[in-house]
C-alpha positions as CSV (number, residue, x, y, z in Angstrom):
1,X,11.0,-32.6,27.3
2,X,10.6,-30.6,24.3
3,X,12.0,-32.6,21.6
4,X,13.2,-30.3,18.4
5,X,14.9,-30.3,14.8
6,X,16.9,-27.2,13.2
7,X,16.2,-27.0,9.4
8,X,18.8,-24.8,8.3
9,X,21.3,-24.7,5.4
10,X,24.1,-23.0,7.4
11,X,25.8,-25.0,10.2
12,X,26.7,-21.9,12.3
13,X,23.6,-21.2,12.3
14,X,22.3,-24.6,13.5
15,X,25.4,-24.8,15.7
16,X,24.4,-21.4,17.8
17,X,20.8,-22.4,17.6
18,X,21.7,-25.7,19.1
19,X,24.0,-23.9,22.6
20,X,20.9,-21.3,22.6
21,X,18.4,-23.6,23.2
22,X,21.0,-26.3,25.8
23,X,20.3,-23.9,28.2
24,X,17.2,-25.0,28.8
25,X,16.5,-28.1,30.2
26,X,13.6,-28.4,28.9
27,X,14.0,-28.4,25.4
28,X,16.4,-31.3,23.7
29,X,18.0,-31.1,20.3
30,X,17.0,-34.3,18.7
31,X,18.0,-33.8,14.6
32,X,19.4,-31.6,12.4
33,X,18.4,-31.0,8.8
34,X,20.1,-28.4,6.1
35,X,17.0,-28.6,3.6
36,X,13.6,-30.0,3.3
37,X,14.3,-33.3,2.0
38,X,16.5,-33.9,5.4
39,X,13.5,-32.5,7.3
40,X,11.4,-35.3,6.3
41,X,14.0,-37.9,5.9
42,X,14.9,-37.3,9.7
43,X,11.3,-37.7,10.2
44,X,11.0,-41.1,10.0
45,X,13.9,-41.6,11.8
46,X,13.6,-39.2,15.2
47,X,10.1,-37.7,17.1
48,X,9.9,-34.1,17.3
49,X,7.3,-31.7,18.8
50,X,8.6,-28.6,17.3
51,X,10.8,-27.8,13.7
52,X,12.6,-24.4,13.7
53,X,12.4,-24.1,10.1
54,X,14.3,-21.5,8.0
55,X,12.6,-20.1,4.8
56,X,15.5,-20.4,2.1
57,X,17.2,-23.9,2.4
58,X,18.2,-25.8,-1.0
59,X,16.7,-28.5,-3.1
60,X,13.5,-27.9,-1.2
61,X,12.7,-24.5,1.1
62,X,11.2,-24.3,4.6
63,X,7.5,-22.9,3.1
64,X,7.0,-26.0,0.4
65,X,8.4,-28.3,3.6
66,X,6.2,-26.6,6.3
67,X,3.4,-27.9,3.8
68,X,4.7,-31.2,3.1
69,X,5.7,-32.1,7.2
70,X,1.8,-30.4,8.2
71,X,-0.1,-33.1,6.0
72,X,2.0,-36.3,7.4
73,X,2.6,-34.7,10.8
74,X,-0.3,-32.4,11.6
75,X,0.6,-32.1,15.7
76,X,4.8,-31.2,15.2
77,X,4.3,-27.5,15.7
78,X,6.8,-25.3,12.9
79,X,8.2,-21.6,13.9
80,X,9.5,-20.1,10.8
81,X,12.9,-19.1,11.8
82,X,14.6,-16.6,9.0
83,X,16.2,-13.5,8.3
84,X,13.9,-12.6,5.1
85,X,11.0,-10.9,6.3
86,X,9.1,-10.9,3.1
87,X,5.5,-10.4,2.9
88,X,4.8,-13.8,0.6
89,X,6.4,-16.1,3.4
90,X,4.6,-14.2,6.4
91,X,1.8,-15.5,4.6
92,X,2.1,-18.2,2.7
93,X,3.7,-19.8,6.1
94,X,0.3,-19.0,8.1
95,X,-1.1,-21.0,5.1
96,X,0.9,-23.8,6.2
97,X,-0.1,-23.8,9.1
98,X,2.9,-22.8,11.2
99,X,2.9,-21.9,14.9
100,X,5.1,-18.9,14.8
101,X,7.8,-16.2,12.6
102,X,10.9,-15.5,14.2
103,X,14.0,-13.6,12.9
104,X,17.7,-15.0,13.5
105,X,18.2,-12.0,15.2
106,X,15.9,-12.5,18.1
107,X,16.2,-12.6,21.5
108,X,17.5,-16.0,23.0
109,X,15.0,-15.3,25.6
110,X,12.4,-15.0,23.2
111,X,13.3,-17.8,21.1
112,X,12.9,-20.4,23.9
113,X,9.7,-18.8,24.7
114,X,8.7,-19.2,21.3
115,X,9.4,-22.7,21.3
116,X,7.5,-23.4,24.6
117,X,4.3,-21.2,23.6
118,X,4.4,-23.3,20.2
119,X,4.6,-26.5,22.2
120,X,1.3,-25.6,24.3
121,X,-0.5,-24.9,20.8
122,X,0.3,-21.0,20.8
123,X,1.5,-18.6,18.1
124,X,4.1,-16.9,18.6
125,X,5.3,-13.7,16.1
126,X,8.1,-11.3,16.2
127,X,7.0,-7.9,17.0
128,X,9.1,-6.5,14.2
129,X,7.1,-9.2,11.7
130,X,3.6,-8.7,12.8
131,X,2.8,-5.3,10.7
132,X,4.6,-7.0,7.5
133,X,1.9,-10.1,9.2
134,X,-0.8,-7.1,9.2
135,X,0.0,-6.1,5.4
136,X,0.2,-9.1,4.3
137,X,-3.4,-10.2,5.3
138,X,-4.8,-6.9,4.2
139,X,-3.8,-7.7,0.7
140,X,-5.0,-11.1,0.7
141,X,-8.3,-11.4,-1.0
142,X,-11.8,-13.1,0.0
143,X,-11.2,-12.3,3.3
144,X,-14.5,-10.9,5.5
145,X,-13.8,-7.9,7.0
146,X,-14.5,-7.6,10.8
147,X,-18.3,-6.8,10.7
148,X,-18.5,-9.6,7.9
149,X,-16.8,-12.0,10.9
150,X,-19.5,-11.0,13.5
151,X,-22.5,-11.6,11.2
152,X,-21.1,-15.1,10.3
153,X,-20.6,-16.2,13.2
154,X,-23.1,-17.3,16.4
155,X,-22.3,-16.1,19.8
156,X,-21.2,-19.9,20.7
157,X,-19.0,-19.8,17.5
158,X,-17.2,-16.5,18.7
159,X,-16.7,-18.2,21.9
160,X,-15.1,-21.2,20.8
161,X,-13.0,-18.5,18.2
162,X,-11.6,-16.5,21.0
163,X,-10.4,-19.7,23.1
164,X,-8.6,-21.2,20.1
165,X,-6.8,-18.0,19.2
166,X,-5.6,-17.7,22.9
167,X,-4.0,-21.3,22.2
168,X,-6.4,-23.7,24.1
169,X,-6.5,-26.9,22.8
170,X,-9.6,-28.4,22.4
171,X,-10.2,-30.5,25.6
172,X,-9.5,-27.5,26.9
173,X,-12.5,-25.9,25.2
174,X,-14.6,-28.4,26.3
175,X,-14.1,-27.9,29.6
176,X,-13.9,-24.2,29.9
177,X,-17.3,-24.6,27.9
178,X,-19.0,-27.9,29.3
179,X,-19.5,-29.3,26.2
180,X,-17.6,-32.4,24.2
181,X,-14.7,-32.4,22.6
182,X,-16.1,-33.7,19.6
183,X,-18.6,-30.8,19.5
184,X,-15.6,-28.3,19.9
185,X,-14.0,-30.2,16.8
186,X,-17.3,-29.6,14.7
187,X,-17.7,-26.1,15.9
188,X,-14.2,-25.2,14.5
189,X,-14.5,-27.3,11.2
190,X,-18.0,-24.8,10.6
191,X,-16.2,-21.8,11.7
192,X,-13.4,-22.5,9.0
193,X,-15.5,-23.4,7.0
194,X,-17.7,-20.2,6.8
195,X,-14.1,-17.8,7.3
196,X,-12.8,-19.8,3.6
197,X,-9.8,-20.8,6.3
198,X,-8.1,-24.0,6.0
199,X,-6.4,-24.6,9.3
200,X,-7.0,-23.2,12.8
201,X,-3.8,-21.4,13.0
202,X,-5.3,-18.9,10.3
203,X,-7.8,-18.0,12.8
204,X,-5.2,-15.8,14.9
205,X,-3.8,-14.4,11.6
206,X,-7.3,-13.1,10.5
207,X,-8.3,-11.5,13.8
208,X,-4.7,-10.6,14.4
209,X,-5.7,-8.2,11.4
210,X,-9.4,-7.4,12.3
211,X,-8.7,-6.4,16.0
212,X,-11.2,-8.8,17.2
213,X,-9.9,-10.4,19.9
């Protein structure tokens, strides 16, 4: 079971969001929370896997939060849920690490899928965010271009890259590439490390832009 919390200021939102996602019985609304401080409050009260977690909430919004919930509870997975498509919280929610960008708008189909592609450590992005995504990242600055990747990078690092940007975790790395998962864990710390990236969610942003993958 897929255990989830709504972050959202407006309860008809949270409401609809809450008979979307009952008809799956795989996924189980656990909490509710109308602004960032109710996000962590509930926190220490319910376990979730995955917060859908809109942008502008009072008293304290969904990017500052994202931050804030990624530091205490690095494995709940956040999809940005919102109908503000703004460059700035495109990207300054891949900076908080967040699994995914979905409009209010989208699909109930594709909202559940989001959730469950989140859940198995994947990113998930509307297609009507990704070039805002796109822009975004080309107007970030200190980012290597795509020959700049390739020449920092080892074959063996560009291995373990394009595994973690299709969304395996790292036991799976290890055994896709027979070698331990504390080695895949020291691999990725270098490979951030040489990209100026902080988490490994960034990785698919920054090749999402490059074409690399």
């Amino acid at each position: 079971m897929i255990r989830v919390m709504i972050a959202d200021d407006q309860i008809i939102v949270r409401e609809g969001l809450k008979k979307i996602l009952s008809l799956d019985s795989e996924i189980e609304v656990v909490s509710e929370a109308s602004n960032g401080y109710e996000v962590l409050e509930n926190l220490s009260k319910h376990i979730v896997d995955i917060i859908l977690m809109d942008v502008r909430m009072p008293k304290m919004d969904g990017i500052k939060c994202s931050n804030l919930v990624k530091k205490d509870y690095p494995n709940i997975k956040i999809i940005i849920l919102t109908t503000f498509n703004e460059d700035e919280y495109i990207f300054e929610g891949i900076d908080s690490g967040i699994s995914g960008y979905l409009l209010k708008d989208s699909e109930i189909d594709y909202i559940i899928k989001s959730i469950k592609e989140a859940f198995n450590n994947k990113m998930m992005f509307d297609p009507s965010v990704t070039p805002k995504l796109v822009n975004a990242l080309s107007n970030k600055s200190a980012k290597p271009n795509k020959a700049e990747i390739l020449d920092l990078l080892t074959d063996r690092e560009k291995d373990i890259v394009k595994l973690v940007v299709d969304g395996k975790s790292n036991s799976e790395i290890s055994g896709i590439l027979f070698i331990s998962e504390g080695t895949v864990k020291n691999y990725i710390s270098k490979i951030l490390k040489k990209l100026k990236l902080q988490r490994r969610t960034q990785l698919s942003a920054l090749f999402l832009k490059n074409d690399f993958i």
